[in-house]
C-alpha positions in Angstrom: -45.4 17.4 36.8 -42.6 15.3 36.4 -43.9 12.4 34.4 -45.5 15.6 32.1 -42.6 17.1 31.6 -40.8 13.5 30.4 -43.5 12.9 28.2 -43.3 16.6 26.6 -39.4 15.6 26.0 -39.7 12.4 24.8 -42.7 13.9 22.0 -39.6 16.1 21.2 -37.4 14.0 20.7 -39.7 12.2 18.7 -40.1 15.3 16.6 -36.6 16.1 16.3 -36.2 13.4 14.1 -39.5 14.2 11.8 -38.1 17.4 9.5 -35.4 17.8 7.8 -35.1 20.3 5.2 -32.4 20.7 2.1 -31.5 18.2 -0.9 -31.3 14.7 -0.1 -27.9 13.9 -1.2 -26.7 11.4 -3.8 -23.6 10.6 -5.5 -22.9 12.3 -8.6 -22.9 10.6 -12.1 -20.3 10.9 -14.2 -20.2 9.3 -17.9 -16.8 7.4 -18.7 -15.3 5.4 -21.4 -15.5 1.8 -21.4 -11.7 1.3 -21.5 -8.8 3.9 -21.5 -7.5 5.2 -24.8 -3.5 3.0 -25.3 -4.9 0.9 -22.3 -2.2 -1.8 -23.3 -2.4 -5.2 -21.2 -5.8 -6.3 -20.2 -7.0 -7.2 -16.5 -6.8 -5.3 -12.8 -5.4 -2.1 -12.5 -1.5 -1.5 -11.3 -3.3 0.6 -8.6 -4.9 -2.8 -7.0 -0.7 -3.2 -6.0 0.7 -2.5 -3.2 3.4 0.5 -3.9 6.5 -1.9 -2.8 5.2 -4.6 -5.5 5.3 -1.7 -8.1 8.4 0.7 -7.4 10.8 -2.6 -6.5 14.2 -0.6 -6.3 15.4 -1.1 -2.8 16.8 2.3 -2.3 14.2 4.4 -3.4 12.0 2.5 -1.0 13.4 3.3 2.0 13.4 7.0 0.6 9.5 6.4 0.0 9.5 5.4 3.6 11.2 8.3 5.4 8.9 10.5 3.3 6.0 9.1 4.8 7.4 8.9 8.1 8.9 12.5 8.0 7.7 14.9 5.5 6.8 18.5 7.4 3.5 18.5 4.5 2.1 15.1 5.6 2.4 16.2 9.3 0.6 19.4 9.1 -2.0 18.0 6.7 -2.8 14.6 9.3 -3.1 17.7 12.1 -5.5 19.4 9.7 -7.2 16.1 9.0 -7.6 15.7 13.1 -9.0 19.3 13.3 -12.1 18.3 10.8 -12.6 15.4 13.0 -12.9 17.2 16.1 -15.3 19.4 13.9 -17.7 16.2 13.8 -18.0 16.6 17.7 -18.9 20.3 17.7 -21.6 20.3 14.9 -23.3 16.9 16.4 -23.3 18.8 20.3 -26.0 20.4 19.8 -28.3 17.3 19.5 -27.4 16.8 23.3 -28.8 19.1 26.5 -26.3 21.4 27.9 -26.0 21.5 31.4 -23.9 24.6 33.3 -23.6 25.5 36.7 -23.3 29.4 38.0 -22.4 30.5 41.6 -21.7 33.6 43.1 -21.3 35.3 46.6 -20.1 38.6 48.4 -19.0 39.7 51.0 -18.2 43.2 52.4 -19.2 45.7 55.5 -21.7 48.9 54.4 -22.5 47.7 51.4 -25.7 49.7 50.4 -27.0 46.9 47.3 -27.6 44.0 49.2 -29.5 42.7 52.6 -27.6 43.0 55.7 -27.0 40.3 58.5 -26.4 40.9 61.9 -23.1 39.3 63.5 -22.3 41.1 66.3 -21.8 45.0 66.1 -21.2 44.7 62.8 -23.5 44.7 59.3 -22.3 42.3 56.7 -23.8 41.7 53.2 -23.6 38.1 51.9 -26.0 37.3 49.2 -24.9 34.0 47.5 -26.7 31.8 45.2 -25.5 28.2 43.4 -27.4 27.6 40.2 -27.3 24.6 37.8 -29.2 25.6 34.4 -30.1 23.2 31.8 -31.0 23.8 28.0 -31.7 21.8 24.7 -32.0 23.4 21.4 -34.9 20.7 19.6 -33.5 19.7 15.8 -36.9 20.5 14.4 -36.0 21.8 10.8 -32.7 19.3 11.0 -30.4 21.9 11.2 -27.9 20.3 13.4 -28.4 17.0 11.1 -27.7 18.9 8.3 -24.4 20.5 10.5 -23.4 17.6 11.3 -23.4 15.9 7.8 -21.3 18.4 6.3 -18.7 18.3 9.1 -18.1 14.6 8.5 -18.2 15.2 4.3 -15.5 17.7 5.6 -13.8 15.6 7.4 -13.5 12.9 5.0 -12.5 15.2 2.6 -9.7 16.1 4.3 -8.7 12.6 4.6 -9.0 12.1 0.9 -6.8 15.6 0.3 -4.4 14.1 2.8 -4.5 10.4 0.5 -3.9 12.8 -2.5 -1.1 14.8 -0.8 0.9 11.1 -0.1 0.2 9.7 -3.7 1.6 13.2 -5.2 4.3 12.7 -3.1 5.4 9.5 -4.2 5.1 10.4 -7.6 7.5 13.3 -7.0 10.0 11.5 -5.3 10.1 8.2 -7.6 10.1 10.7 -10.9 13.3 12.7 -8.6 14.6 9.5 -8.2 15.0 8.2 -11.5 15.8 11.4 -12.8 18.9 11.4 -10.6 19.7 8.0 -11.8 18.6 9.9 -15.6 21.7 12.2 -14.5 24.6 10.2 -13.2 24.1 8.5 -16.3 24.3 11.9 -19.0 27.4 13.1 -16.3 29.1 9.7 -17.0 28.8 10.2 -20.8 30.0 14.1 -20.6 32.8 12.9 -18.7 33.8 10.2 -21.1 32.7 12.8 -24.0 35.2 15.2 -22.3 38.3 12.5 -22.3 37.7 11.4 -26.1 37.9 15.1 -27.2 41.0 16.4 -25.3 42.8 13.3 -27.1 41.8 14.6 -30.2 42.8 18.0 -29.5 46.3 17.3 -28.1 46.4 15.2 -31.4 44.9 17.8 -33.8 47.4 20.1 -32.2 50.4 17.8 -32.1 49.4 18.0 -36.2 49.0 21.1 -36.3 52.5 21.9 -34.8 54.0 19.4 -37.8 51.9 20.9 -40.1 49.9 18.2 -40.9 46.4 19.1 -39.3 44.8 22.4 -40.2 43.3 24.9 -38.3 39.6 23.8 -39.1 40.5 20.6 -37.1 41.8 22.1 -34.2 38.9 24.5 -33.6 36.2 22.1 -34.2 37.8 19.9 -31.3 39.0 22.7 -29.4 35.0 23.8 -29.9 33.7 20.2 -28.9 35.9 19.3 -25.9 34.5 23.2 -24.2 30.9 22.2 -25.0 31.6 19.0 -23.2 33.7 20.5 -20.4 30.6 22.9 -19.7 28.2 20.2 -19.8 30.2 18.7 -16.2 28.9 21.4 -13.9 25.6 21.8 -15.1 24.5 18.1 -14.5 26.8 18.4 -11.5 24.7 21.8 -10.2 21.3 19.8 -11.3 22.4 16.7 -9.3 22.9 18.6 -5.9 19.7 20.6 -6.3 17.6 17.5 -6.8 19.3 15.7 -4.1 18.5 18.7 -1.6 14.8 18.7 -2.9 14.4 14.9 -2.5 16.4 15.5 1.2 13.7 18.0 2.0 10.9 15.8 0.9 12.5 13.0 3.1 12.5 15.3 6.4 16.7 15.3 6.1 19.1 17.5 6.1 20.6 18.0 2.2 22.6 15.5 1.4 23.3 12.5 -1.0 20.6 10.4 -2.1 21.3 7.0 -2.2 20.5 5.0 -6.0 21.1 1.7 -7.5 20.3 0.9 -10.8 20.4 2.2 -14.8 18.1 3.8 -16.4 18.1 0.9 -19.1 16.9 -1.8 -16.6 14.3 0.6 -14.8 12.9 1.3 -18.5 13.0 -2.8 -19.1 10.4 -2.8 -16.8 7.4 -5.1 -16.6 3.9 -3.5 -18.8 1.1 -1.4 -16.9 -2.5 -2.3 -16.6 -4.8 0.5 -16.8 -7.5 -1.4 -15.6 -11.5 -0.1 -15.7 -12.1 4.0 -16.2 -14.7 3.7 -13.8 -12.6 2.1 -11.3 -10.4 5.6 -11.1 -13.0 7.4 -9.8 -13.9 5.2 -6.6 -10.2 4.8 -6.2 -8.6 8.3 -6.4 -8.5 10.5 -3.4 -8.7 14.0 -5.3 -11.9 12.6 -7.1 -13.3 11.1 -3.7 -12.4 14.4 -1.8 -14.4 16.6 -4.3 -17.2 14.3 -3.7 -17.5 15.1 -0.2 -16.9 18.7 -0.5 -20.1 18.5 -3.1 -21.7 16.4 0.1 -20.8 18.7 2.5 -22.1 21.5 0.5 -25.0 20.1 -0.5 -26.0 19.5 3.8 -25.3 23.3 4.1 -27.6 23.8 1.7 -30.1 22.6 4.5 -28.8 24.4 7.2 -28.9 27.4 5.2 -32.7 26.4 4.5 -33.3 25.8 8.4 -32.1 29.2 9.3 -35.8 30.4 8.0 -37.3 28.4 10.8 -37.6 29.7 14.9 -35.3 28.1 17.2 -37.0 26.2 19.6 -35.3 25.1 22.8 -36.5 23.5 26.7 -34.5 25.0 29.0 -34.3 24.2 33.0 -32.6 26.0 36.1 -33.1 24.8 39.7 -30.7 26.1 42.6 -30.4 27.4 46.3 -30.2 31.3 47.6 -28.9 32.2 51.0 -26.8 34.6 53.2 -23.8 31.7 53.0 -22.7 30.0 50.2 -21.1 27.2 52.1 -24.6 26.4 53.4 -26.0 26.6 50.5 -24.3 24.1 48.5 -25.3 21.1 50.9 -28.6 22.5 51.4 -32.0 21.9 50.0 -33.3 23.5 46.3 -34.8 26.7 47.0 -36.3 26.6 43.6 -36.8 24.9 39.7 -38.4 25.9 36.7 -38.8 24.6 33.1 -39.2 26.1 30.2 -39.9 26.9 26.1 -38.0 29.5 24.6 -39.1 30.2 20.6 -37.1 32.7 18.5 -36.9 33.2 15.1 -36.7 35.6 12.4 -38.4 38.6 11.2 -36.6 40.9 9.2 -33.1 40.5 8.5 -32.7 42.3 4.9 -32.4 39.3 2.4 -29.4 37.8 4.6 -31.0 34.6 4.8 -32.0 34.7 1.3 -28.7 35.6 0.3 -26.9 32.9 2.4 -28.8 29.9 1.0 -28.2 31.5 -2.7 -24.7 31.8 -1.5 -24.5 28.0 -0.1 -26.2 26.7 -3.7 -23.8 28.7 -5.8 -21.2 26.9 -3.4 -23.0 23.5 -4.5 -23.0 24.1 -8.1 -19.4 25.2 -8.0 -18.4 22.0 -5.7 -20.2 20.0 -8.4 -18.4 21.8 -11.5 -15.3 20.7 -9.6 -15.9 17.6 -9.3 -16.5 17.0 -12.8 -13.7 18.9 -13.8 -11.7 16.6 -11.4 -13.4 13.4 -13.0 -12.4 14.7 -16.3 -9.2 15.9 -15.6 -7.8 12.0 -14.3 -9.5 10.4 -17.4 -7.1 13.1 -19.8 -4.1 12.1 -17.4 -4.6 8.6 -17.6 -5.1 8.5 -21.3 -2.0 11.3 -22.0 0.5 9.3 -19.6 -1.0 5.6 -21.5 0.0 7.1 -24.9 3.0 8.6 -23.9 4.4 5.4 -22.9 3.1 3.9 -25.9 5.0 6.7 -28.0 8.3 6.5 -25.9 8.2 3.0 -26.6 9.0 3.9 -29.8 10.9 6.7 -29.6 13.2 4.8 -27.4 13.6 1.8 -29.5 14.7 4.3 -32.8 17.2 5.8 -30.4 18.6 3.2 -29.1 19.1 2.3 -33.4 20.7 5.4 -33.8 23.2 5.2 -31.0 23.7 1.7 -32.2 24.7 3.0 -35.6 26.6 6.2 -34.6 28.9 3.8 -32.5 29.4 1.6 -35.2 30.6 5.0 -37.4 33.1 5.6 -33.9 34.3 2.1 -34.8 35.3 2.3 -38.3 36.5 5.6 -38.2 38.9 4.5 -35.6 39.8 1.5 -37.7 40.1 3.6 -41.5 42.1 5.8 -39.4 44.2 3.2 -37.9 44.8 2.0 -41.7 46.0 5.1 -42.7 42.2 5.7 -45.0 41.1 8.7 -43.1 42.0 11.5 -40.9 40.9 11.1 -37.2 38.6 14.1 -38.2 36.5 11.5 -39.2 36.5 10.2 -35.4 35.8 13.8 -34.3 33.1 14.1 -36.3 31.1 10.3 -35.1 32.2 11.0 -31.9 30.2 14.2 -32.1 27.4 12.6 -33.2 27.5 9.3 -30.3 27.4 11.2 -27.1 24.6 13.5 -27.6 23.0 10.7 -29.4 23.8 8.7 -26.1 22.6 11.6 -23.5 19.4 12.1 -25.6 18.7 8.4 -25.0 19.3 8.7 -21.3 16.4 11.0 -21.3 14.2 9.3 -23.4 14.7 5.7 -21.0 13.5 8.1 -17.8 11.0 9.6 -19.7 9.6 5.9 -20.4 10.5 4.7 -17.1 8.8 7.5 -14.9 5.8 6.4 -16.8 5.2 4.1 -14.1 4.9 5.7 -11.1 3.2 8.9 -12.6 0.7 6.2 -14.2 0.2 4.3 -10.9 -0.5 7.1 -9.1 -2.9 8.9 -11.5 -4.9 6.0 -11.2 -5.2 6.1 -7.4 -2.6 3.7 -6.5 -0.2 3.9 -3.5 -2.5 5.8 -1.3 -2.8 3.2 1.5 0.3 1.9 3.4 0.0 -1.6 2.2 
């Protein structure tokens, strides 16, 4: 009976492995463009880099570094990650026999449900029994295949959305970074803005008081010296909330933020190399994790398919019965048996039907996201390539025009030094350098934070290199 019953589980087994039922998975094709759109320099991607060989400045590295070390997000998301790994051990269980063990025993005087035993004068009821039971639930219809293929799509995915979380991350903080840096620079030129208008108030007014200068004058510097003075606190109040969000991000306490650097010299950086469209899609976590929730969906489309079939499982029990439980457990088996249970279903008022129409509109949608995810990094990638191309010259005509409007500072200062012009004249190109000057502060991050935002939208940074 023995060697029958080990030749019954071994055909199982060999039958477990025979059925499988569902779509057979494959990776989804998506058609790109040969290059990008403004692709600029030719040759491997910026994403190929390590994030150190690509965000050099030395401060905002070790900001990068407590981020990744200490951000609450990136905890609870690699504790999430964990979770869909110990998943991958709960759906593949089933493939294995389950062994338990049951005992029990009583003991009382009079009891009227159980056989008595003499000991003495008295009548004592102990029935006791120790158990251990055995069952496997065969994989026919590859159900638990099927489970256990989506649990590691799952699981992957999670590691993917976990990648993504990092790379969003570092864009975040390196954009926060340099617009700090974007900032200090604007406050510097309000506060110098703020010290070349009070002079020419005090003057306009000393004028005014000799009756020289005119009330025109006075106002328009009066007028320019309060738009100036307001200017102070805003970038001040834009500063320290920037700081505190780039503290959070960092797992500190708000405070200061550490920077080095102009916004000039980050902008002077090095060109960008797109690389292959095709590349992005291998290389991007949010694309990758899409593709294994399609995979995972597509495997519970076969578990959903499965669920049509009977359940078919050996099951085995062998153990002892007698009138004390402490003889029973180092005595002999009283008893085995072996077993077939089949059980499937009937009637169950469309909910199986409904459930795998349910897991295939969970597979189309899974697929339409995908696609839109594909799609969506191609539009970034080309957007952030031409706006870099665009800033490029947006900055250079900017950095013209405060050029010139410094030059009009200059000879204003010197016709008015001659005695050719009223210092009105300084007012009025001094109005026009420092906006001039702030607006190409903004432009320089604007090209500058093309970097990082490019060289993460094209999957770099992801892995701690």
């Amino acid at each position: 009976m023995k060697r029958t019953l080990i030749l019954s589980l071994a055909g199982a087994a060999g039958l477990v492995a025979s059925c499988s039922f569902g779509p057979i998975w494959s990776k989804p094709e998506m058609p790109v463009p040969a290059e990008f759109r403004e692709a600029g320099m030719a040759g491997s991607s910026m994403a190929d880099l390590p994030w150190q060989q690509v965000l050099k400045d030395a401060n905002l590295q070790k900001l990068l570094e407590d981020v990744f070390a200490h951000n609450r997000n990136l905890e609870a998301m690699m504790h999430n990650v964990e979770a869909a790994r110990r998943y991958i051990t709960i759906a593949r269980a089933p493939i294995f026999p389950w062994i338990g063990y049951g005992a029990n025993g009583n003991q009382g005087v009079g009891s009227t449900n159980a056989a008595s035993v003499m000991q003495g004068h008295h009548s004592t009821t102990v029935p006791a029994g120790v158990a251990l039971s055995a069952s496997w639930e065969l994989d026919f219809w590859g159900k638990t295949r099927k489970g256990i293929e989506s649990a590691e799509a799952s699981a992957l995915a999670a590691e993917e959305s976990f990648n993504n979380l990092r790379i969003s991350l570092m864009k975040q903080v390196a954009g926060g970074y340099l617009q700090l840096i974007m900032l200090d620079e604007q406050l510097k030129i309000a506060h110098e803005a703020v010290a070349s208008y009070r002079e020419s108030l005090n003057l306009f007014e000393n004028q005014l008081e000799g009756g020289v200068a005119d009330r025109l004058q006075t106002a328009s510097a009066q007028a320019a010296l309060s738009a100036a003075e307001a200017q102070i606190p805003n970038l001040q109040m834009q500063i320290a909330e920037l700081e505190n969000t780039l503290s959070t991000l960092a797992g500190r306490m708000p405070g200061h933020i550490a920077r080095s650097g102009s916004m000039k010299s980050f902008a002077a950086a090095s060109g960008v190399a797109a690389g292959i469209p095709a590349e992005v899609i291998a290389r991007r976590p949010d694309i990758r994790a899409a593709e294994q929730k399609l995979r995972a969906a597509n495997a519970d489309i076969g578990v959903a398919i499965a669920n049509y079939f009977p359940t078919i499982s050996l099951t085995g029990i062998a153990g002892v019965a007698t009138p004390d439980l402490r003889h029973g457990i180092n005595g002999n088996l009283d008893g085995w048996g072996v077993g077939a249970n089949l059980a499937g279903p009937l009637f169950q008022a469309g909910q199986l039907r409904a459930n795998e129409k349910m897991k295939r509109d969970a597979f189309l949608a899974a697929k339409a996201e995908y696609e839109q995810a594909v799609l969506a990094a191609m539009a970034e990638i080309s957007t952030t390539l031409t706006q870099r191309t665009k800033l490029r010259s947006i900055m250079k005509n900017q950095e013209r025009a405060v050029a010139a409007y410094q030059e009009s500072v200059s000879l204003a200062k010197a016709r008015y030094a001659q005695g050719l012009a009223s210092y009105y004249e300084v007012l009025t190109a001094q109005q026009g350098l420092f906006p001039a000057q702030t607006q190409l502060a903004a432009y320089r991050f604007q090209y500058a934070a093309c970097i990082p935002t490019l060289y993460t939208q094209l999957g770099g940074g992801w892995q701690a290199k």
